[in-house]
C-alpha positions as CSV (number, residue, x, y, z in Angstrom):
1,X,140.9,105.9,86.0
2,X,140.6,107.0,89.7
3,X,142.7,106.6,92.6
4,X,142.8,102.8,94.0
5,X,140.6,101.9,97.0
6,X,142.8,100.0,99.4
7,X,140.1,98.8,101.5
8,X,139.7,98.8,105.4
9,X,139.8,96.3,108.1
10,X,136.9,93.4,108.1
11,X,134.2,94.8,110.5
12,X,131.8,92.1,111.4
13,X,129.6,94.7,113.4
14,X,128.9,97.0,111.0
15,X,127.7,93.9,108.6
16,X,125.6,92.5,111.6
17,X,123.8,95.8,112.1
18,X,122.5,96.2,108.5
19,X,119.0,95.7,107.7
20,X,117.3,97.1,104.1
21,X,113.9,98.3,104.3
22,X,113.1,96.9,101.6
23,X,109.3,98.3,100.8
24,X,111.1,102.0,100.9
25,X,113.3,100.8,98.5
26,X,111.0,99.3,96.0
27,X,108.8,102.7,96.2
28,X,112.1,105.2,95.6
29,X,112.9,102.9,92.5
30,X,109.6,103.4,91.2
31,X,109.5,106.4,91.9
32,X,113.0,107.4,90.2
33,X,112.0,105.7,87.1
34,X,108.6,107.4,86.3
35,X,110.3,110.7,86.2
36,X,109.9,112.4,83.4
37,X,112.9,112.4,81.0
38,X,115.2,115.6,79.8
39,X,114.5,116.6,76.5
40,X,116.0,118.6,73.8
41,X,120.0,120.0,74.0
42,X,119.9,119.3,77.7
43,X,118.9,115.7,76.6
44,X,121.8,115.6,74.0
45,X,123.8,116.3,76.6
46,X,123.1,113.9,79.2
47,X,123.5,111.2,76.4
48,X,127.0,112.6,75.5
49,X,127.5,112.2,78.8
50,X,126.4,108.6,80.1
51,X,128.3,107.4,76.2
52,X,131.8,109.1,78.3
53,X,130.5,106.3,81.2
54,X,130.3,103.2,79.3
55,X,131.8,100.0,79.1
56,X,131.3,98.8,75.6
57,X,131.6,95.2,76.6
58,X,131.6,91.9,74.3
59,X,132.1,88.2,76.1
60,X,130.9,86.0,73.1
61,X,132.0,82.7,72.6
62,X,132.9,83.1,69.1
63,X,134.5,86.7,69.0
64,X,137.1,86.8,66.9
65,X,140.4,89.7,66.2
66,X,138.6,91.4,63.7
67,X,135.4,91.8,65.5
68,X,137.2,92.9,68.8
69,X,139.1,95.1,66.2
70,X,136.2,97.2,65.1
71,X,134.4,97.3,68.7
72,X,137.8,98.9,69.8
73,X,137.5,101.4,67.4
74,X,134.2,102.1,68.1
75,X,134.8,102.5,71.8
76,X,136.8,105.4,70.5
77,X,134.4,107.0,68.1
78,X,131.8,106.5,69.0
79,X,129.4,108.8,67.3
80,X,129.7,109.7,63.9
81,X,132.0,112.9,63.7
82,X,129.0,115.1,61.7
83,X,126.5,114.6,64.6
84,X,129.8,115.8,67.4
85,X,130.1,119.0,65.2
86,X,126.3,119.5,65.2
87,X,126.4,119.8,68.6
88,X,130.3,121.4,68.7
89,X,131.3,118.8,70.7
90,X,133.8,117.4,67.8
91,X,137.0,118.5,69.8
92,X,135.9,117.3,73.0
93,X,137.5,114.0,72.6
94,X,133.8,111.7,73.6
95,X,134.9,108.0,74.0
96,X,133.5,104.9,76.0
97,X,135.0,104.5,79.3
98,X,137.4,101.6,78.8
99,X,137.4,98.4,76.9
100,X,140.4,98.7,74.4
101,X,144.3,98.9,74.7
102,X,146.3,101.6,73.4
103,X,144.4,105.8,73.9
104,X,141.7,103.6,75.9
105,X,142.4,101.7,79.3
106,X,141.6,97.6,78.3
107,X,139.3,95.9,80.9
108,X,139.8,92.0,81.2
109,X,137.7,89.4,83.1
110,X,138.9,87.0,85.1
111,X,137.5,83.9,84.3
112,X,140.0,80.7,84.1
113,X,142.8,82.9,83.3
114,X,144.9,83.8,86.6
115,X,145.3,87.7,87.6
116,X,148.2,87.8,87.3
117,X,148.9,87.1,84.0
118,X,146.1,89.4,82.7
119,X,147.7,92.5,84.6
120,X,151.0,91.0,82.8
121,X,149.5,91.5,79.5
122,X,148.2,95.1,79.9
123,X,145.1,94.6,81.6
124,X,144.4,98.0,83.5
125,X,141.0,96.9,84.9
126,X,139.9,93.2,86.5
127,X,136.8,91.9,86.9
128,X,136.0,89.2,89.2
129,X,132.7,87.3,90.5
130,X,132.5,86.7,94.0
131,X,131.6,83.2,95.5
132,X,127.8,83.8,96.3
133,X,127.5,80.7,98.3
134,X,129.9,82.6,101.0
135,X,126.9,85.4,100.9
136,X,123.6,83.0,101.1
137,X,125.9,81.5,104.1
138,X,126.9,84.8,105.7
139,X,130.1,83.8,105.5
140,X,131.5,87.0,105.5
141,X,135.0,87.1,106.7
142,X,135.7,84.2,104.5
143,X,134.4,86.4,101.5
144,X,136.3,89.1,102.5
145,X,139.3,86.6,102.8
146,X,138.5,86.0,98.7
147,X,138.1,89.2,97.1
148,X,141.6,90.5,99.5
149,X,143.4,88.0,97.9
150,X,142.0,89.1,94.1
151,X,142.9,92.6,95.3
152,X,146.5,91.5,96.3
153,X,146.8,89.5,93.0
154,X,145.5,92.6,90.6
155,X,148.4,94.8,91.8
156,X,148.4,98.3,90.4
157,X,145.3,97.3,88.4
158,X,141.7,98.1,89.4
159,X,139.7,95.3,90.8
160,X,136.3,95.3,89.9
161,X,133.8,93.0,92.2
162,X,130.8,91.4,90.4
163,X,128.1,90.5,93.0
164,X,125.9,88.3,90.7
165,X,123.3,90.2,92.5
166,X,120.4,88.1,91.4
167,X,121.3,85.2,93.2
168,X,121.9,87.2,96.3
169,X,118.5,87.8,97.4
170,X,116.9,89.6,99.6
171,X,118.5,93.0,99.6
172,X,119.9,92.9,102.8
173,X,122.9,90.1,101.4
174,X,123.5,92.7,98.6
175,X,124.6,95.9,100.7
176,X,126.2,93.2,103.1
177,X,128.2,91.7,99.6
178,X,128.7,95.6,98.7
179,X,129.9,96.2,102.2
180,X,132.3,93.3,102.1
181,X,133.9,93.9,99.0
182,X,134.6,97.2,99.6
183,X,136.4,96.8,102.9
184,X,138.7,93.7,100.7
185,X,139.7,96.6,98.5
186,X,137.6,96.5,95.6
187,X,137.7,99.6,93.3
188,X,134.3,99.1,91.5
189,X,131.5,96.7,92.7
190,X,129.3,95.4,90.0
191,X,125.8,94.6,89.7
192,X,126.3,91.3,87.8
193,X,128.1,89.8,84.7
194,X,125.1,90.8,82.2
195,X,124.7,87.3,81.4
196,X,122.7,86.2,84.7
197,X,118.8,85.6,84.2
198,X,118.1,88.7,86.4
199,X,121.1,91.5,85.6
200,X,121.0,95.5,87.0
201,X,118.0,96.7,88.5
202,X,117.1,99.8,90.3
203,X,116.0,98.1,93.7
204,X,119.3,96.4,93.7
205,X,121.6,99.3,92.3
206,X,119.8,101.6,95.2
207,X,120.9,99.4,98.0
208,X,125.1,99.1,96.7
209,X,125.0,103.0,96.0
210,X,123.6,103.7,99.3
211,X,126.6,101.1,100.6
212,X,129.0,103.0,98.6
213,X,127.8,106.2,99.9
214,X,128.0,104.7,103.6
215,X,131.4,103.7,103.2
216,X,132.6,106.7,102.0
217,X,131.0,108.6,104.9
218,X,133.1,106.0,107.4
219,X,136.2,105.5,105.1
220,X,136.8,108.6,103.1
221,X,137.1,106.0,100.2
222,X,135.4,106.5,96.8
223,X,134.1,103.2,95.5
224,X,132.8,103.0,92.0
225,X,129.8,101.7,90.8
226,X,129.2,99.7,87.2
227,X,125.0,98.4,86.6
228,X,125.7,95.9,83.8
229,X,123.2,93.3,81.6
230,X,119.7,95.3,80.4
231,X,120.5,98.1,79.7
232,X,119.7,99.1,76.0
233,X,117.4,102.0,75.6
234,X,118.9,105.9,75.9
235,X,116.1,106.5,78.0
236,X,116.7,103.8,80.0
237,X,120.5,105.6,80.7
238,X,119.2,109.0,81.4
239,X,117.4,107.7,84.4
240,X,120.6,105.7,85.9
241,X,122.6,108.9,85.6
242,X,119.6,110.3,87.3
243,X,119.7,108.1,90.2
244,X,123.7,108.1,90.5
245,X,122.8,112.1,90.8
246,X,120.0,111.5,93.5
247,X,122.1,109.0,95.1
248,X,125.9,110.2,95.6
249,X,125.7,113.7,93.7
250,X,127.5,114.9,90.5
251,X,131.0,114.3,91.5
252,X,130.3,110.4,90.8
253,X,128.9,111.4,87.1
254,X,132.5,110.6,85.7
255,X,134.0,106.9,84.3
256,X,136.0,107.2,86.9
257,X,133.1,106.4,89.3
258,X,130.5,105.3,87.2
259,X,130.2,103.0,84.6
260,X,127.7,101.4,82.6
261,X,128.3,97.5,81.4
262,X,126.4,97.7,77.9
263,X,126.6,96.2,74.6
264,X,123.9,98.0,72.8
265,X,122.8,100.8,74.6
266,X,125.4,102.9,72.1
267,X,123.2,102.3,69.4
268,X,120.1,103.9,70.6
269,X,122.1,106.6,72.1
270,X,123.7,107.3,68.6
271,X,120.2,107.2,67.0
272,X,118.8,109.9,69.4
273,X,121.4,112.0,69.4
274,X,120.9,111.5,65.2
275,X,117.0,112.6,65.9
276,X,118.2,115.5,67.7
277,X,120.6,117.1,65.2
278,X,118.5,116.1,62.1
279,X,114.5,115.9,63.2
280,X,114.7,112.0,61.9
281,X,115.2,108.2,62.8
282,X,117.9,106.7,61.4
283,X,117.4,103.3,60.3
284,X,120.7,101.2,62.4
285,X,122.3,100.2,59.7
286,X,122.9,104.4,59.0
287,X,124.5,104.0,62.8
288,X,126.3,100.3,62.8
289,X,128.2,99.4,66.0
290,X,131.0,98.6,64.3
């Protein structure tokens, strides 16, 4: 994990000043999105490298040890050991970026369980949701107030900020959110949970990385990001590594500053990389997640 973000003071001017143009932003998404995809080894390797920058993430209601068992030990293989030699990539030690206690960091959310206790139980990484009425209110010191006092509770453990950023609309309230939670001392900000009706979109990811890239312009402080709920296809992962590229450069292509929340997209990245050593489609029950 990287260094912590310990925030700044609450700057009320530099939120009032923000605007989003939010036609420009729609048209870069767009734009970013049609590009055509990487293909062959380079391909292979992009997908080796956005499976180093996930989050394999369950939050069912009826997960039980065994289950939560098997997706741990998937976070740590997690592609068959014949298709990492294939590519000589065996010894290269490719796992998810965090989920699972012991050789992998364990990530809890805070739901009704208080902070403190999770961090007292091993929990590396904390997730909370902000209040979004304190955004549609602009409300902002009283949000920063919030997430300053999660930062305080977490400790030596790394805060991670959801925005729910479908219910913070229009784009403006998300960098302003983004903005805020950053200067509280959040070490990742979050699209959204992945259960919301609208999750991590492109519009919306645009506007928090160009926040994240303002603040560590003013700050010097490196904020990571995490796009979680929808996204499932390998494609689909190649072109948010793309944009983190476009965005903030390679030095934010690590799980250190980049994650991705997903549940299945490790499936359909094991089932191309599968098509690239072999010339077939495996069937996914050849490539179960756990």
């Amino acid at each position: 994990m990287g260094t912590h973000c310990w925030g700044s003071e609450f700057d009320l001017s530099w939120i009032s000043r923000v605007q989003v143009n939010q036609a420009a932003v729609l048209r870069w998404a767009e734009q970013i999105q049609a590009r055509r995809s990487v293909k062959k080894e380079w391909q292979a390797a992009w997908l080796l490298k956005a499976v180093t920058c996930i989050d394999l993430t369950t939050l069912s209601g009826d997960d039980t040890f065994s289950n939560v068992q098997r997706l741990c030990y998937k976070a740590k293989y997690p592609i068959r050991q014949d298709l990492l030699k294939a590519l000589n990539m065996h010894d290269k030690g490719i796992t998810t970026a965090a989920v699972c206690p012991g050789v992998i960091p364990v990530a809890s959310v805070a739901t009704g369980f208080p902070i403190r206790l999770e961090v007292e139980d091993g929990a590396t990484e904390i997730e909370v949701v902000i209040n979004r009425t304190l955004v549609l209110t602009g409300q902002w010191e009283a949000l920063y107030d919030e997430i300053s006092q999660f930062r305080k509770a977490c400790g030596e453990a790394h805060l991670k900020t959801i925005l729910a950023t479908g219910e913070l609309s229009p784009l403006t309230n998300v960098y302003k959110a983004s903005l805020v939670a950053m200067m509280a001392g959040s070490d990742f900000i979050k699209t959204s949970t992945g259960k919301e009706t609208v999750n991590a979109t492109f519009p919306v990811a645009i506007v928090m990385l160009r926040a994240i890239r303002d603040f560590f312009w003013k700050t010097g402080n490196k904020v990571d990001f995490k796009p979680a709920g929808g996204i499932r296809t390998a494609k689909e992962s190649l072109a948010w590594l793309s944009l983190i590229k476009e965005e903030l450069g390679e030095e934010w292509l690590t799980p250190d500053l980049f994650r991705i929340g997903a549940s299945s997209l490790l499936s359909d990245i094991e089932r191309q990389i599968y098509h690239h050593v072999t010339g077939q489609y495996a069937a996914y029950h050849y490539l179960p997640m756990s």
